[in-house]
C-alpha angles and dihedrals in degrees: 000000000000110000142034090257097053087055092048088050085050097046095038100046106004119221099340083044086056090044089061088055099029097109085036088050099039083048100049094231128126129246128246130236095276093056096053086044080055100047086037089063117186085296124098114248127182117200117209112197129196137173089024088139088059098049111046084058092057085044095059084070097058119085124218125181102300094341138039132259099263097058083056085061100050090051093048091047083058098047084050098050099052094030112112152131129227152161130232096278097054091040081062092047096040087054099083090040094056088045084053094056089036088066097046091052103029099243134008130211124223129199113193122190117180130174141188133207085207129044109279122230094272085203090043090050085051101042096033104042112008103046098042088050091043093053089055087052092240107121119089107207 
């Protein structure tokens, strides 16, 4: 192991959890949000850090492609800490959260991905999530 990211893959999900991680973490750079969905599972985790501090000084030696180790984990602490899944009820409830940070850093930007195990209602889908997001002028098409 070689990152931060790669020991939290290994004590999250053990070896398959490292496996996930395991070209981010041989590469040195960090995963996105759909790997950490991956390694977070439909379980709850909570991730305890120490010695952060510590370690993002020692990072800033280390090169990686056109940029050095600790700017990957700060990228990846980022990733981490906005990275969830949740159902209607929590996206109502994470709203208010995400405007809040919205005001503190002037705009924030918000991947969704969603999947189904069945066809979605191609004219709900339209009328339900498109249009709505299209009249606010959010969705780039």
């Amino acid at each position: 192991m070689q990152t931060l990211w790669g020991w939290i893959g290994l004590r999250l999900g053990g070896k398959k959890g490292y496996e996930l991680l395991t070209e981010n973490d041989q590469a040195r750079v960090a995963p996105g949000g759909d790997e950490l969905l991956k390694l977070f599972g439909d379980k709850a985790n909570l991730i305890l850090l120490d010695e952060v501090l510590e370690y993002l000084i020692n990072a800033g030696g280390v090169r990686v492609e056109k940029t050095d180790l600790r700017e990957q984990t700060l990228n990846f602490l980022k990733d981490l800490a906005l990275t969830f899944r949740a159902g209607r009820n929590d996206l109502y409830a994470a709203w208010p959260a995400l405007a809040n940070l919205a005001d503190l850093t002037g705009e924030v930007s918000v991947t969704v991905t969603a999947s189904s195990e069945t066809p979605l209602d191609k004219g709900k889908l339209e009328n339900g999530v498109y249009e709505p997001l299209r009249e606010l002028g959010l969705l780039k098409e």
